[in-house]
N, C-alpha and C positions, 0 to 999 in steps of 0.2 A: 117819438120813438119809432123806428125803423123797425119791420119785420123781416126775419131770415126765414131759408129755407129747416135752419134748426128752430125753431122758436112755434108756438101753436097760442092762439088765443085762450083766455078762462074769464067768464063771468062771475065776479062776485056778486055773493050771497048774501042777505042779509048776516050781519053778527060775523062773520068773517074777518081774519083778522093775515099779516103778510104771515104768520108760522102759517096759521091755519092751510092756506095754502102752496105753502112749502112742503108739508106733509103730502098733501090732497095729493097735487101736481109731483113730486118728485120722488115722494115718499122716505123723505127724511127731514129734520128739523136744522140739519145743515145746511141746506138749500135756501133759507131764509136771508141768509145777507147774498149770496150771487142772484137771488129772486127778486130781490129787494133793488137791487143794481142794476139789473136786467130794466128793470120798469121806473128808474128813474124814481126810488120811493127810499126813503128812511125806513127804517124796519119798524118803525111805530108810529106808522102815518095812517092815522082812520082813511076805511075803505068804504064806499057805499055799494050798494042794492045798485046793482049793472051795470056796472064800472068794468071795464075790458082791460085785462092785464095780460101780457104775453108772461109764457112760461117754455123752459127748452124741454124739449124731446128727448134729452137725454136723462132718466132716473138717477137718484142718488144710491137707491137700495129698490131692488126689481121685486123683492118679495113682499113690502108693504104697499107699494105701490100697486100692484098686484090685489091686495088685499082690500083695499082702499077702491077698487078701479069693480072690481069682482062685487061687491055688496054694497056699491054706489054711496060710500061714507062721502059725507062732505061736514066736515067739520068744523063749527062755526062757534069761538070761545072768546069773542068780544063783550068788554063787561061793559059797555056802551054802546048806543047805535049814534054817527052823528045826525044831529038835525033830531034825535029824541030828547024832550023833557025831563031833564034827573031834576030831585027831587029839594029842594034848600034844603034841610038839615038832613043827615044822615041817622037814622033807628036803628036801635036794637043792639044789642050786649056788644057789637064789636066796636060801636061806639063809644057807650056809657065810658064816664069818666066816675071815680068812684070820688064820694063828698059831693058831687055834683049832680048828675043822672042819675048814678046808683048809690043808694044810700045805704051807709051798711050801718045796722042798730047791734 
Protein backbone atom coordinates (compact mmCIF):
# COMPACT_ATOMS: atom_id res chain seq x y z
CA UNK A 1 0.00 0.00 0.00
CA UNK A 2 1.46 3.35 -1.15
CA UNK A 3 1.33 6.36 0.91
CA UNK A 4 0.11 9.97 -0.28
CA UNK A 5 0.65 13.32 0.72
CA UNK A 6 -3.33 12.85 1.72
CA UNK A 7 -3.19 9.74 3.77
CA UNK A 8 -1.52 9.86 7.66
CA UNK A 9 -0.66 6.67 9.43
CA UNK A 10 -2.84 5.02 12.82
CA UNK A 11 -1.80 2.32 15.02
CA UNK A 12 -4.15 -0.02 16.19
CA UNK A 13 -5.17 -0.71 19.44
CA UNK A 14 -5.93 -3.66 21.06
CA UNK A 15 -10.02 -4.57 20.53
CA UNK A 16 -10.05 -2.14 17.72
CA UNK A 17 -12.07 -2.93 15.06
CA UNK A 18 -12.15 -1.07 10.80
CA UNK A 19 -15.64 1.15 12.29
CA UNK A 20 -13.83 1.78 15.23
CA UNK A 21 -11.55 3.55 13.33
CA UNK A 22 -13.42 5.05 10.88
CA UNK A 23 -15.08 6.93 13.74
CA UNK A 24 -11.58 7.72 15.63
CA UNK A 25 -9.90 8.85 12.26
CA UNK A 26 -12.71 10.50 10.25
CA UNK A 27 -15.19 10.92 12.64
CA UNK A 28 -17.89 9.21 10.93
CA UNK A 29 -19.11 5.61 10.51
CA UNK A 30 -19.36 6.28 6.70
CA UNK A 31 -15.68 6.29 6.23
CA UNK A 32 -15.57 2.66 7.01
CA UNK A 33 -15.83 1.13 3.47
CA UNK A 34 -13.45 4.08 1.61
CA UNK A 35 -11.20 3.18 5.21
CA UNK A 36 -11.58 -0.22 4.47
CA UNK A 37 -10.33 0.38 0.76
CA UNK A 38 -7.83 2.68 1.38
CA UNK A 39 -5.96 -0.09 3.37
CA UNK A 40 -6.58 -2.88 1.32
CA UNK A 41 -8.84 -4.63 4.20
CA UNK A 42 -12.69 -6.15 3.97
CA UNK A 43 -14.59 -4.22 6.62
CA UNK A 44 -14.51 -7.21 8.97
CA UNK A 45 -11.11 -8.31 8.78
CA UNK A 46 -9.67 -8.80 12.45
CA UNK A 47 -7.12 -6.12 13.27
CA UNK A 48 -4.12 -6.56 15.70
CA UNK A 49 -2.18 -4.56 18.67
CA UNK A 50 0.30 -2.37 16.12
CA UNK A 51 -0.89 -2.98 12.96
CA UNK A 52 -0.12 0.41 10.84
CA UNK A 53 -3.04 1.36 8.84
CA UNK A 54 -3.21 4.72 6.71
CA UNK A 55 -6.26 6.93 7.06
CA UNK A 56 -6.97 10.38 4.82
CA UNK A 57 -6.70 13.59 6.21
CA UNK A 58 -9.53 14.51 5.00
CA UNK A 59 -12.73 14.25 7.85
CA UNK A 60 -16.07 12.98 7.27
CA UNK A 61 -17.80 15.31 9.94
CA UNK A 62 -15.11 17.90 11.59
CA UNK A 63 -17.31 18.10 14.70
CA UNK A 64 -17.04 14.54 16.03
CA UNK A 65 -13.87 14.17 14.90
CA UNK A 66 -13.15 17.10 16.75
CA UNK A 67 -14.51 15.51 19.64
CA UNK A 68 -12.86 12.32 19.37
CA UNK A 69 -9.41 14.15 18.70
CA UNK A 70 -10.12 16.88 21.84
CA UNK A 71 -10.80 14.01 24.89
CA UNK A 72 -8.43 11.51 23.10
CA UNK A 73 -11.44 8.75 22.56
CA UNK A 74 -10.17 5.89 20.97
CA UNK A 75 -12.70 3.41 20.57
CA UNK A 76 -12.15 -0.21 20.78
CA UNK A 77 -15.77 -2.54 20.26
CA UNK A 78 -14.10 -5.87 19.09
CA UNK A 79 -15.99 -8.74 20.66
CA UNK A 80 -12.82 -10.69 19.97
CA UNK A 81 -9.12 -10.31 20.08
CA UNK A 82 -7.22 -12.48 17.37
CA UNK A 83 -4.66 -14.83 18.56
CA UNK A 84 -7.07 -14.81 22.07
CA UNK A 85 -8.46 -18.05 23.56
CA UNK A 86 -12.65 -18.06 23.32
CA UNK A 87 -13.91 -20.33 25.37
CA UNK A 88 -15.68 -24.07 23.87
CA UNK A 89 -19.06 -23.63 24.87
CA UNK A 90 -20.77 -20.44 25.19
CA UNK A 91 -22.69 -19.60 29.14
CA UNK A 92 -25.23 -17.96 30.21
CA UNK A 93 -29.10 -17.01 29.49
CA UNK A 94 -28.17 -15.95 25.89
CA UNK A 95 -27.28 -19.21 25.21
CA UNK A 96 -29.49 -21.56 27.11
CA UNK A 97 -31.83 -23.44 24.89
CA UNK A 98 -34.88 -24.02 26.83
CA UNK A 99 -35.70 -28.19 27.52
CA UNK A 100 -32.15 -28.29 27.33
CA UNK A 101 -30.00 -25.72 29.47
CA UNK A 102 -32.90 -24.06 30.80
CA UNK A 103 -35.38 -25.99 32.25
CA UNK A 104 -38.48 -24.72 32.79
CA UNK A 105 -40.82 -26.66 35.72
Amino acid sequence: MATDLNTKPVEVLEGQTLADLAIQNFGSIEAWFSFAELNGKAITDDLYSGQVLQYSTTPNNKQVLQTYTDNGYKPASATTVPGQEQPDQLTGIDYWIIGNDFIVS
